[in-house]
N, C-alpha and C positions, 0 to 999 in steps of 0.2 A: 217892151224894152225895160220898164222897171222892173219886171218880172224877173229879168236874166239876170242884173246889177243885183238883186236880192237876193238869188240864187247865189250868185258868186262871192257874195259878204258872209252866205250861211255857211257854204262849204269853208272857206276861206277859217270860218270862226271853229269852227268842226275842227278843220287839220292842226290848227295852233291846239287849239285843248287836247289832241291825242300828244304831242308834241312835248306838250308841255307837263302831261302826265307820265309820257313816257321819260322827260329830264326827271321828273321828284324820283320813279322808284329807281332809274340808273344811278342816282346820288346818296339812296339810302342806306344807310349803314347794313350790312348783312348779319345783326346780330344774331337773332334763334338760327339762322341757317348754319352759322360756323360753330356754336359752342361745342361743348365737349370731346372738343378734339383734342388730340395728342401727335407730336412729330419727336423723333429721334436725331438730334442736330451731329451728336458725339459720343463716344465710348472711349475713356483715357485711363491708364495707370494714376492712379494716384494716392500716394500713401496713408494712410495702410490698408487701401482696399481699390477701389475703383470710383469714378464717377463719369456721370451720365449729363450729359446736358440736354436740356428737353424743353421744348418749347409747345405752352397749351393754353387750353379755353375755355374757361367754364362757366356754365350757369347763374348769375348771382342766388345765393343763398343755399346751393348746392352743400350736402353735408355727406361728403365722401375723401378720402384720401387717394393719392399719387403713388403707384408703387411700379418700383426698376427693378429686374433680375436680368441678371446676366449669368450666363451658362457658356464655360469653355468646351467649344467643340476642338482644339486640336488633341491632335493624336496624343502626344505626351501625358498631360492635364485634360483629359476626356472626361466630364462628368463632374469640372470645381464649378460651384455657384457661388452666386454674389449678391446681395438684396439689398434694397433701403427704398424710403419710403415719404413720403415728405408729406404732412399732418393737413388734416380740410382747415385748421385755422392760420395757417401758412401759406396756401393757394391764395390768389388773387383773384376770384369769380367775378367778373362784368363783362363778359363776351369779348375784350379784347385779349390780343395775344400778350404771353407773358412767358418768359424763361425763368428756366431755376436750374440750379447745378444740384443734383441727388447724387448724394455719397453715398458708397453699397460698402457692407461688409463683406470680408468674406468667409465663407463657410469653414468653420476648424475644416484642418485635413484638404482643403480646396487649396489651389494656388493659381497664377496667374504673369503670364510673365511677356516682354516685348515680344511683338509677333505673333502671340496666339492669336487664333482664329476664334470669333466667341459670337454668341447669337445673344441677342437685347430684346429687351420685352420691356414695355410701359404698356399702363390700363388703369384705370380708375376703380377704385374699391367699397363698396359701400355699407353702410354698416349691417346689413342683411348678410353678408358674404357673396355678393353677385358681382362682379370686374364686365366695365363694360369700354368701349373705345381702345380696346388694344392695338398696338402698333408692334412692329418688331421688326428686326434688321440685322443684317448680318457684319459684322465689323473684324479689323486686325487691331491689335493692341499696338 
């Protein structure tokens, strides 16, 4: 009979500890798993060029820059770009998320105007010349 009661306090203490190891990682921050992400929130006219609202994650210590191009696909204005780019000491690196609004110029000779159809591009850039975490999306002005 003590045998069963002892059994039953062992298993007993077993299941709490899976339980309760399995509460700490459901609680834990997910930080290395989400960094250096990038999302496309918006693409707007905005004078005198465009802007991009973007929302992202990165590494603490990370020393890379943020860069938008946006490319007008309609038929009219086929082929105007738009760029900008926003500086690694302006990012906010600590694995939480963070928005920024990146103003793009745009290209002499490009134009851009309500309605057009335009394809978005963010990626992270780094001083080697390698872009890595690109995102891109298709939008209407």
């Amino acid at each position: 009979m003590k045998s069963s009661r002892l059994w039953h306090r062992l298993a007993g203490t077993a299941a709490l500890t899976v339980l309760v190891g399995a509460g700490a990682l459901a609680t834990a921050p997910a930080a290395s798993a989400k960094a250096n992400l990038i999302a496309i929130n918006k693409v707007a006219l905005h004078a005198p060029g465009l802007q991009m609202k973007v929302t992202y994650s990165c590494d603490p210590g990370m020393n890379h820059q943020l860069v938008a191009n946006v490319f007008n696909t309609s038929t009219v204005h086929n082929g105007s770009e738009a760029a900008g780019t926003i500086k690694k000491d302006k990012l906010i690196c600590d694995y939480a998320d963070h928005t920024v609004l990146v103003n793009l110029r745009v290209e002499v000779g490009s134009s851009f105007d309500k309605g057009d159809k335009v394809k978005a591009v963010v990626f992270y850039f780094d001083d080697e010349g390698f872009s890595y975490a690109r995102q891109e999306t298709a939008a209407v002005l």
